[in-house]
HTML snippet that shows the backbone in 3Dmol.js (N, CA, C, O; Angstrom):
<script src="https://3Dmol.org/build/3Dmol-min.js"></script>
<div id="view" style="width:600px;height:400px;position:relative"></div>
<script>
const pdb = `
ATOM      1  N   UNK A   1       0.844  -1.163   0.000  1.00  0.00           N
ATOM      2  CA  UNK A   1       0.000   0.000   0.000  1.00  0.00           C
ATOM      3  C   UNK A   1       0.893   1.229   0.000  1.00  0.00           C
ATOM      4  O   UNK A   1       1.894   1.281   0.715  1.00  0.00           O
ATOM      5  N   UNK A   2       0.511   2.257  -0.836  1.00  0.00           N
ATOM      6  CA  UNK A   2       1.412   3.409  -1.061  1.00  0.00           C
ATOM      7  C   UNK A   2       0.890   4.085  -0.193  1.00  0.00           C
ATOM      8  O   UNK A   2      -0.250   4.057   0.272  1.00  0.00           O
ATOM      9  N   UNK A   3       2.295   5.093   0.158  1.00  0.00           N
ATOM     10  CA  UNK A   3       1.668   6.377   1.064  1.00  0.00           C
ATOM     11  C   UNK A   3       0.270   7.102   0.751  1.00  0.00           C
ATOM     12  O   UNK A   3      -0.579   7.191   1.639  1.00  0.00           O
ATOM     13  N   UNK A   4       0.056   7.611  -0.522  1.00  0.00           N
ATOM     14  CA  UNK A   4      -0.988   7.999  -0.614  1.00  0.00           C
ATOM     15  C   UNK A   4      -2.477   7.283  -0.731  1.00  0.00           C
ATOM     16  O   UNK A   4      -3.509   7.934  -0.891  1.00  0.00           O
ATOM     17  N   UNK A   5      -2.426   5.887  -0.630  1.00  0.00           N
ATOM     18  CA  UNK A   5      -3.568   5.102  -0.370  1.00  0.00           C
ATOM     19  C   UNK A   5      -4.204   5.260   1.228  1.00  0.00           C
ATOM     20  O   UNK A   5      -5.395   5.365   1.519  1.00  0.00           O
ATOM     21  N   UNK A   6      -2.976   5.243   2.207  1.00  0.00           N
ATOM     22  CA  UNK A   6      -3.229   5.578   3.451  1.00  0.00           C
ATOM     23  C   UNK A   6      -3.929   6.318   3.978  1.00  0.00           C
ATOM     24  O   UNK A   6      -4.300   5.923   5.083  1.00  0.00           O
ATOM     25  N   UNK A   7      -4.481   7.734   3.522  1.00  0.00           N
ATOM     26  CA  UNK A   7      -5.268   8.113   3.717  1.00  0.00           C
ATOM     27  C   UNK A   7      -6.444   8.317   2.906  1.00  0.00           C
ATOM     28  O   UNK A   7      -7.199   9.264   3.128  1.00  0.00           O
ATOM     29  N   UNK A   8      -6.637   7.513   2.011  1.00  0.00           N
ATOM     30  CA  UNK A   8      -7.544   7.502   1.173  1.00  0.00           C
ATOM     31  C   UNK A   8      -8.616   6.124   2.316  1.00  0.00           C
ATOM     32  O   UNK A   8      -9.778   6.119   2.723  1.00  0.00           O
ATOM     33  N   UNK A   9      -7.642   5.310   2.432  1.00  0.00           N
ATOM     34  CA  UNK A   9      -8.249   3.961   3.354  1.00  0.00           C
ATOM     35  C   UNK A   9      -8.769   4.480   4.909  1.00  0.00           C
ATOM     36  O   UNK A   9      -9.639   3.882   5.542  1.00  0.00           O
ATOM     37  N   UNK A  10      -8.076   5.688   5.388  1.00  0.00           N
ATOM     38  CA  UNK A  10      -8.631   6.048   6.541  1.00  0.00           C
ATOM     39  C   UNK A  10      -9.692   7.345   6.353  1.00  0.00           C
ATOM     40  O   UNK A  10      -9.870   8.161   7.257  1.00  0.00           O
ATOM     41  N   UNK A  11     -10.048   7.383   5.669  1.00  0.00           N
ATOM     42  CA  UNK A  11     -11.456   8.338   5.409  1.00  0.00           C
ATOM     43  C   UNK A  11     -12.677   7.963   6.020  1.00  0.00           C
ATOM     44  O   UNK A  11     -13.369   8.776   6.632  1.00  0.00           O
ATOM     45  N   UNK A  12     -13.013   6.610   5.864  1.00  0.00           N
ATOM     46  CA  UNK A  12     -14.341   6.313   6.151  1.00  0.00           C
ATOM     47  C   UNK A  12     -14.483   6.667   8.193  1.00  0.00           C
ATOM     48  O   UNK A  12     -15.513   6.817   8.851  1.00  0.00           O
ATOM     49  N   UNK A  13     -13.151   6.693   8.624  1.00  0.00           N
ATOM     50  CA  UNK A  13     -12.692   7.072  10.423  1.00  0.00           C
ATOM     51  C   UNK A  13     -12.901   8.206  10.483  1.00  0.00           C
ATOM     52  O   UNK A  13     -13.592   8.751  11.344  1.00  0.00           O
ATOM     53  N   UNK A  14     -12.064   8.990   9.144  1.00  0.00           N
ATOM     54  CA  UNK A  14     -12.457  10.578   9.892  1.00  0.00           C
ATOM     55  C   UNK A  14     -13.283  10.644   9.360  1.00  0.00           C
ATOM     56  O   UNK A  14     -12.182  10.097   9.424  1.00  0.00           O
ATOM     57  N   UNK A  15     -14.439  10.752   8.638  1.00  0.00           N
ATOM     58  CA  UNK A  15     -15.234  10.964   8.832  1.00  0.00           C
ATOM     59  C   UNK A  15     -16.330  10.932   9.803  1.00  0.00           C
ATOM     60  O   UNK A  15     -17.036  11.848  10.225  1.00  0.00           O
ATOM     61  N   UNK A  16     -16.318   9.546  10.095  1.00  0.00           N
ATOM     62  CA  UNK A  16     -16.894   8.989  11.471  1.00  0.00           C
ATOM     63  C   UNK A  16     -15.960  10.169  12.767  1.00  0.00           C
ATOM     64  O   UNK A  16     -16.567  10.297  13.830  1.00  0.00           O
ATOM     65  N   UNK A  17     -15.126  10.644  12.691  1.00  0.00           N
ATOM     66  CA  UNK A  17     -14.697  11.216  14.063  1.00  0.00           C
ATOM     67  C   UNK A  17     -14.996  12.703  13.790  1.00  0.00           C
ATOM     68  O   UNK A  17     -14.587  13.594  14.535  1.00  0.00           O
ATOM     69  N   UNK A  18     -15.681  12.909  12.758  1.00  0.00           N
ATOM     70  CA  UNK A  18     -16.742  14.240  12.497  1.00  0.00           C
ATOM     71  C   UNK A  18     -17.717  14.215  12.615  1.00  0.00           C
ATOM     72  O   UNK A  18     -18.368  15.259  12.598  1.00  0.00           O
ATOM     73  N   UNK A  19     -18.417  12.735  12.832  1.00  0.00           N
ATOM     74  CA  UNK A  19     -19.813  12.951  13.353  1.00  0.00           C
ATOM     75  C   UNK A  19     -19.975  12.871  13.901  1.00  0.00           C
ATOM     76  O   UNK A  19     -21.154  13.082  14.186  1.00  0.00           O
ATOM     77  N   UNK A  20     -18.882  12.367  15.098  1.00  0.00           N
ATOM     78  CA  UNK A  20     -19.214  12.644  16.726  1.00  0.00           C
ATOM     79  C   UNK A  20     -19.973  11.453  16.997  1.00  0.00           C
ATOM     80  O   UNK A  20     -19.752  11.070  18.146  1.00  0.00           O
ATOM     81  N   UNK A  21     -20.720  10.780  16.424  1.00  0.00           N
ATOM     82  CA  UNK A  21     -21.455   9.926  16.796  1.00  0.00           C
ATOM     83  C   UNK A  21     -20.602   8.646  16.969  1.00  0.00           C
ATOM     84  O   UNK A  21     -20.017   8.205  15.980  1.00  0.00           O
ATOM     85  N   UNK A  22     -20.500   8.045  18.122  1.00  0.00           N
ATOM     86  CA  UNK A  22     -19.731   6.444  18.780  1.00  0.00           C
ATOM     87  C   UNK A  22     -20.206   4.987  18.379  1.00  0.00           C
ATOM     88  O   UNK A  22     -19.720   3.868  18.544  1.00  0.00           O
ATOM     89  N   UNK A  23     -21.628   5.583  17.644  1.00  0.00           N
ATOM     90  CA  UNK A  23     -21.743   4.368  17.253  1.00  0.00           C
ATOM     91  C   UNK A  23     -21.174   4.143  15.663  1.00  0.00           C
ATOM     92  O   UNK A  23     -21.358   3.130  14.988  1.00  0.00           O
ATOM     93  N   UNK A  24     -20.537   5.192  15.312  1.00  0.00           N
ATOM     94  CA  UNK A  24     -19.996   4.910  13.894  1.00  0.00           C
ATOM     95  C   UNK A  24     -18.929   4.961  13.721  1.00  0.00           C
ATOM     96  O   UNK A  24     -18.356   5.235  12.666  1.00  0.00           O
ATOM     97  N   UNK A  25     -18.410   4.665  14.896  1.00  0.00           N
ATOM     98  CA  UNK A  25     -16.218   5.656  14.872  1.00  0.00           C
ATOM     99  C   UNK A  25     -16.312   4.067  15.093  1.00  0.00           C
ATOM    100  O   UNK A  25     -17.056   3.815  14.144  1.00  0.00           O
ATOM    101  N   UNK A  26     -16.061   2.797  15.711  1.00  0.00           N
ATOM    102  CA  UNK A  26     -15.694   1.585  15.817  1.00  0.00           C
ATOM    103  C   UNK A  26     -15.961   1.128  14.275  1.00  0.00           C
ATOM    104  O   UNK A  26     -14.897   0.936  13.686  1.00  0.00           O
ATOM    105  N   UNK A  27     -17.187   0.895  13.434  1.00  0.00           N
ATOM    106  CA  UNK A  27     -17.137   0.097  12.643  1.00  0.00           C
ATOM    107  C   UNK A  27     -16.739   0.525  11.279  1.00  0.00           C
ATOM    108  O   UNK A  27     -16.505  -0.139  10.269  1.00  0.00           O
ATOM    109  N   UNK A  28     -16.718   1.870  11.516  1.00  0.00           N
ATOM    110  CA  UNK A  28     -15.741   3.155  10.731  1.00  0.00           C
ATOM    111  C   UNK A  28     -14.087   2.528  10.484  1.00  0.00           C
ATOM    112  O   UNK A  28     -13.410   2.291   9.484  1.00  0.00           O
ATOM    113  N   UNK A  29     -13.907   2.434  11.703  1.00  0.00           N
ATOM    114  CA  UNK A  29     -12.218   2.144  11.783  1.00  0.00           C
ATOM    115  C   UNK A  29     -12.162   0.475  11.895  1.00  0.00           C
ATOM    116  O   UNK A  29     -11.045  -0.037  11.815  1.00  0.00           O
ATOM    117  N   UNK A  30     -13.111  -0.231  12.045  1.00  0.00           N
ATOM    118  CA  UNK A  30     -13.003  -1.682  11.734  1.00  0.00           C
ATOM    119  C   UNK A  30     -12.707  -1.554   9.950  1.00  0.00           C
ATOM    120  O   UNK A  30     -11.787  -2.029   9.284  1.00  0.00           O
ATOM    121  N   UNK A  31     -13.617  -0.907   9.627  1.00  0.00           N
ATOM    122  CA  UNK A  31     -13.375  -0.965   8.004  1.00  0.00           C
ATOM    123  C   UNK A  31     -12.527  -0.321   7.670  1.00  0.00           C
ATOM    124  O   UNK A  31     -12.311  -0.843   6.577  1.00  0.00           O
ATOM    125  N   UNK A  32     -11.494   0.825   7.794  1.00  0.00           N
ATOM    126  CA  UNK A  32     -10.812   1.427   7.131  1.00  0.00           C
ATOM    127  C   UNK A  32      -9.077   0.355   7.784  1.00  0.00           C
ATOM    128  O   UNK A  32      -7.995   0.380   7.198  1.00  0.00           O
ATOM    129  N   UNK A  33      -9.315  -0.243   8.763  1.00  0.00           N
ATOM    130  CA  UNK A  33      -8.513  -1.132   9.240  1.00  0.00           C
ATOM    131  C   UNK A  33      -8.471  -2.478   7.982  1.00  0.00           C
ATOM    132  O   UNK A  33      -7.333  -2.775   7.619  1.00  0.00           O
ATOM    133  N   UNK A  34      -9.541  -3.206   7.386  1.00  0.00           N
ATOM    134  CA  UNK A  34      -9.839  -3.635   6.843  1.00  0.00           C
ATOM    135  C   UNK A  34      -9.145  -3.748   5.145  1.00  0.00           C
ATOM    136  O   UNK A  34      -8.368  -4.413   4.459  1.00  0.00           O
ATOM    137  N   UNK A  35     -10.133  -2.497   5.100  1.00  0.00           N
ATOM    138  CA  UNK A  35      -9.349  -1.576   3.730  1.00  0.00           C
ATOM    139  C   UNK A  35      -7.739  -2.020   3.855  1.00  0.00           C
ATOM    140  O   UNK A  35      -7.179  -2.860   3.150  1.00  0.00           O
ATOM    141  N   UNK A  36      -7.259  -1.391   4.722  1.00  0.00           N
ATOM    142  CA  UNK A  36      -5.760  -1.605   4.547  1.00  0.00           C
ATOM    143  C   UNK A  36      -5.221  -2.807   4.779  1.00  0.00           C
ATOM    144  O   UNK A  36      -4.000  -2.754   4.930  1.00  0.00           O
ATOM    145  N   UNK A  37      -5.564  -3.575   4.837  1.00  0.00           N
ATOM    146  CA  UNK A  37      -4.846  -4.859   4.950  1.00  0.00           C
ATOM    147  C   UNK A  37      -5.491  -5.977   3.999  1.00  0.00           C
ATOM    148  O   UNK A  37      -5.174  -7.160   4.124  1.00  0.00           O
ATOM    149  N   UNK A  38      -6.215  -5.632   3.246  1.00  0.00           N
ATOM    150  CA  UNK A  38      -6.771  -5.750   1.370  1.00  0.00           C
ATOM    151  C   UNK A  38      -5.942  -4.814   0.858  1.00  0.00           C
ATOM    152  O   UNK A  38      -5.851  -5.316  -0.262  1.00  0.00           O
ATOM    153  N   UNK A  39      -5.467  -4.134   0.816  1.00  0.00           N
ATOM    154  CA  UNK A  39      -4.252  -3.379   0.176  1.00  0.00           C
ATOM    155  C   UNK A  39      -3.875  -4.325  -1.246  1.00  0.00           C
ATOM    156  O   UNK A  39      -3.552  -3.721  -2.268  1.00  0.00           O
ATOM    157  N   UNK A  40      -3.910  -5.172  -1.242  1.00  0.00           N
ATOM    158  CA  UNK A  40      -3.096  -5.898  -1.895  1.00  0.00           C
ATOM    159  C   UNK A  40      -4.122  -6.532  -3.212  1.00  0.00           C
ATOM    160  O   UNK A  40      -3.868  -6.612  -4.413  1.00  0.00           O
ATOM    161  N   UNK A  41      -5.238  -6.892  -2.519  1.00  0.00           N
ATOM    162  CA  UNK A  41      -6.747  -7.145  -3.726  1.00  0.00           C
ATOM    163  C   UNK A  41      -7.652  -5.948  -3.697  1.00  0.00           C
ATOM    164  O   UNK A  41      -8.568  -5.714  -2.909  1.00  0.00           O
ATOM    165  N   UNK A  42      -7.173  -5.164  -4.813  1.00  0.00           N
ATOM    166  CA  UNK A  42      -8.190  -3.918  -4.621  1.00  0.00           C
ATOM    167  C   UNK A  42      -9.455  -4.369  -4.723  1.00  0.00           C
ATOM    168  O   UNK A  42      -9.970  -3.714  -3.817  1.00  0.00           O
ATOM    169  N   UNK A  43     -10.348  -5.039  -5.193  1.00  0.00           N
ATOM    170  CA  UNK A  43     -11.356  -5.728  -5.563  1.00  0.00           C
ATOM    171  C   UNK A  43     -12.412  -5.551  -4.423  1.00  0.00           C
ATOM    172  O   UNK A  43     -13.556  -5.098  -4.409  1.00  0.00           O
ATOM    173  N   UNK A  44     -11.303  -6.268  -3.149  1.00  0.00           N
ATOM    174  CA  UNK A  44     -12.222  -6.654  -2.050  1.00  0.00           C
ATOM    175  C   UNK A  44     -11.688  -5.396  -0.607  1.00  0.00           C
ATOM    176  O   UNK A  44     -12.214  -5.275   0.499  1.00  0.00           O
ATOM    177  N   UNK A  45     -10.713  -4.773  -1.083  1.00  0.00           N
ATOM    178  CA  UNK A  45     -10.549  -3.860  -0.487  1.00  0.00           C
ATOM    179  C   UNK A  45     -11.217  -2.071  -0.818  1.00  0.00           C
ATOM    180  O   UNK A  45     -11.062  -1.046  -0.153  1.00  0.00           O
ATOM    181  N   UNK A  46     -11.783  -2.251  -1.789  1.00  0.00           N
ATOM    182  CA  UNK A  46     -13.271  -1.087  -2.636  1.00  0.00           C
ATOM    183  C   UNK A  46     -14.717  -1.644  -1.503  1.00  0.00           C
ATOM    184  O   UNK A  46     -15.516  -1.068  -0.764  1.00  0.00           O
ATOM    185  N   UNK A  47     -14.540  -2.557  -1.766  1.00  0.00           N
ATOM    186  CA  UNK A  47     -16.103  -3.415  -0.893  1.00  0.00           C
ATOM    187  C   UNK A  47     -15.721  -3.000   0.343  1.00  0.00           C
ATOM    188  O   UNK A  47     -16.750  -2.417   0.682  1.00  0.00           O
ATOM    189  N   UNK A  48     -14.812  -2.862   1.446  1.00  0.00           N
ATOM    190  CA  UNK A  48     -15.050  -2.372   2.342  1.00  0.00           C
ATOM    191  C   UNK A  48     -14.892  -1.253   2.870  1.00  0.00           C
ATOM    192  O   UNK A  48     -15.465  -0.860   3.887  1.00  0.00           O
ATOM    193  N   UNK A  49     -13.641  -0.312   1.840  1.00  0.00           N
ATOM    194  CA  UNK A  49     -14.013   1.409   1.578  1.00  0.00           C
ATOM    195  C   UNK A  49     -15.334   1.583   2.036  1.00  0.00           C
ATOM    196  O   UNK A  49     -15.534   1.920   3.203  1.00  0.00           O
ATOM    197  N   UNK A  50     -16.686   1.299   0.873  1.00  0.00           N
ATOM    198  CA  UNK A  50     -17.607   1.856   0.511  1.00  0.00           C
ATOM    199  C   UNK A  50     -18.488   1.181   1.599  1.00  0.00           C
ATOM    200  O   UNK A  50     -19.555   1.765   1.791  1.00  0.00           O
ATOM    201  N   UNK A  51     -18.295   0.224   2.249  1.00  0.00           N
ATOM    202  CA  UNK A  51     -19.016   0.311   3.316  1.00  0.00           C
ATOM    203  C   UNK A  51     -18.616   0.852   4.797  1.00  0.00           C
ATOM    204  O   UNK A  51     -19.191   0.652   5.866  1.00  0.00           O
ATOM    205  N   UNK A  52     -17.653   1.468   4.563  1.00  0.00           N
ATOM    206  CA  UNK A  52     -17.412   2.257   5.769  1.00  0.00           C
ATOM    207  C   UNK A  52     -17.776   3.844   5.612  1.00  0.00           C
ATOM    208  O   UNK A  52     -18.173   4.605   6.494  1.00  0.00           O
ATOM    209  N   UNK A  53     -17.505   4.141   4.129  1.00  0.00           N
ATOM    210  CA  UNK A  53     -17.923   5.433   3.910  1.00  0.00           C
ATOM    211  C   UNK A  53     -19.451   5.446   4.012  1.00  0.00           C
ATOM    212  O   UNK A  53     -19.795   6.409   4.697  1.00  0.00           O
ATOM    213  N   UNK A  54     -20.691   4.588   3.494  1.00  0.00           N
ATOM    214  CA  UNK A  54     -21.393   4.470   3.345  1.00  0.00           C
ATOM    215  C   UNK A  54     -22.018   4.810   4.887  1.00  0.00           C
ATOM    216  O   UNK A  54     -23.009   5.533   4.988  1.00  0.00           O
ATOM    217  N   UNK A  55     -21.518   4.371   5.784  1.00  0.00           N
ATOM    218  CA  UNK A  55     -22.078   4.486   7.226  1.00  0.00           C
ATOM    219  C   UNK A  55     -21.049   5.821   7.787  1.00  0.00           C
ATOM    220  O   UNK A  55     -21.554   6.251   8.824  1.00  0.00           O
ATOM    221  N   UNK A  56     -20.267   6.301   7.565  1.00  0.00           N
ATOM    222  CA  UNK A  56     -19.645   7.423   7.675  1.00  0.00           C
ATOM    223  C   UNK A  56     -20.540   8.311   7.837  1.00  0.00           C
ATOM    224  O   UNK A  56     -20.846   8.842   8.905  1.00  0.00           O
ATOM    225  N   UNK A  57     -21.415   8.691   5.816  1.00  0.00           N
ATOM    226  CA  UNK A  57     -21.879   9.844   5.192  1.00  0.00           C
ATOM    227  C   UNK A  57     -23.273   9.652   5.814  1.00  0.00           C
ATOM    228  O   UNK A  57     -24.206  10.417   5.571  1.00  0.00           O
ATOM    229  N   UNK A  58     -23.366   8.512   6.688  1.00  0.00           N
ATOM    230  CA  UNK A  58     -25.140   8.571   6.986  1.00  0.00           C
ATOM    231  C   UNK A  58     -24.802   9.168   8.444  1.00  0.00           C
ATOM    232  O   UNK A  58     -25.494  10.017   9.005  1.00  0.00           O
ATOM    233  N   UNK A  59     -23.953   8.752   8.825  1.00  0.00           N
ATOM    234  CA  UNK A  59     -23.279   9.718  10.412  1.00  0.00           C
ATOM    235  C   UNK A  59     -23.295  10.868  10.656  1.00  0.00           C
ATOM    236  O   UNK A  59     -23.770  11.504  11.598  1.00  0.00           O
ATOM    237  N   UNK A  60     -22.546  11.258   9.433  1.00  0.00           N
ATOM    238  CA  UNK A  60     -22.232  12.792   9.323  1.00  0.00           C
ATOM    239  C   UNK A  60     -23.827  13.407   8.967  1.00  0.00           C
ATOM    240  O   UNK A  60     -24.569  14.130   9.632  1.00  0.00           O
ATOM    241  N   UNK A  61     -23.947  12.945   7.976  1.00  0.00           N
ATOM    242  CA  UNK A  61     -25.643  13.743   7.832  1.00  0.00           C
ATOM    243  C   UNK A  61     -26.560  14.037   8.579  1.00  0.00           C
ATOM    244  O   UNK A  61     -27.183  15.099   8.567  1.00  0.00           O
ATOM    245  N   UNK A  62     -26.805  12.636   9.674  1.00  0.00           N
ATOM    246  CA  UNK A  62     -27.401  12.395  10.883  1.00  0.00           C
ATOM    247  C   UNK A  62     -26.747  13.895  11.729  1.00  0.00           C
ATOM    248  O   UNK A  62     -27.487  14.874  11.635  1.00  0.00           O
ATOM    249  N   UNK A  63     -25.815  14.036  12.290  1.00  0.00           N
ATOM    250  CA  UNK A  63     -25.414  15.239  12.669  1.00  0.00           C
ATOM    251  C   UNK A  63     -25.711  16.267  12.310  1.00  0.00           C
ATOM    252  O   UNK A  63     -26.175  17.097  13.091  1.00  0.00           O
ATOM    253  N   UNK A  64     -25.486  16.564  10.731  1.00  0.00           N
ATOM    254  CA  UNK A  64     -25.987  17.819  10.331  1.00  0.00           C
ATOM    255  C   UNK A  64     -27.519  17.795  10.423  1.00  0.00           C
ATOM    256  O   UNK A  64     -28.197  18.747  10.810  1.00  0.00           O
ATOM    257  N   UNK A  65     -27.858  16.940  10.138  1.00  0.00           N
ATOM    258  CA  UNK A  65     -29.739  16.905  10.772  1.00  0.00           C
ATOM    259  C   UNK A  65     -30.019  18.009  11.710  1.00  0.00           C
ATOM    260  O   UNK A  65     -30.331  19.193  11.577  1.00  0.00           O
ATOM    261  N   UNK A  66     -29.818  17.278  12.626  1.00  0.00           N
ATOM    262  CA  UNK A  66     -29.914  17.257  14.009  1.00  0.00           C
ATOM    263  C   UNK A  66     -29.014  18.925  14.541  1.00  0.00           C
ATOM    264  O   UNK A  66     -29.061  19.147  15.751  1.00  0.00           O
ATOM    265  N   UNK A  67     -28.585  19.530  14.036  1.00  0.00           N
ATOM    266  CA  UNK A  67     -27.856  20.516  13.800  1.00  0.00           C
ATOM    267  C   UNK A  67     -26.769  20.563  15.181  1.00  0.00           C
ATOM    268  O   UNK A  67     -25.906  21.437  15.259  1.00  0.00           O
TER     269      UNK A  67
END
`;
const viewer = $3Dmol.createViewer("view");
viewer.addModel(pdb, "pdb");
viewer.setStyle({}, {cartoon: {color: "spectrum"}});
viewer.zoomTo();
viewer.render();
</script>
């Protein structure tokens, strides 16, 4: 995994550590943990990107909701 994948793989965390919300920072960083250690099969390391972002962007929104 290249330097610049590294934070591409830890996005779906910060995001989750912008929404403040605890129930999405663990399975946030289960997946971006994930992500990186698929490093190697992008295939199956996209599949768990997008499900960490996926629960990220519903986090973050949830927040901005809620103002």
């Amino acid at each position: 995994m290249d330097v610049l994948q590294i934070p591409i793989a830890a996005m779906p965390f910060l995001l989750a550590l912008v929404s403040r919300t605890g129930k999405a920072i663990a399975p946030c960083l289960l997946a971006s943990v994930v992500t990186m250690l698929l490093g190697g099969e992008p295939h199956r390391a996209v599949v768990a990107w997008c499900v960490g972002m996926l629960i990220a962007a519903v986090a973050l929104r949830e927040r901005l909701r809620a103002g």
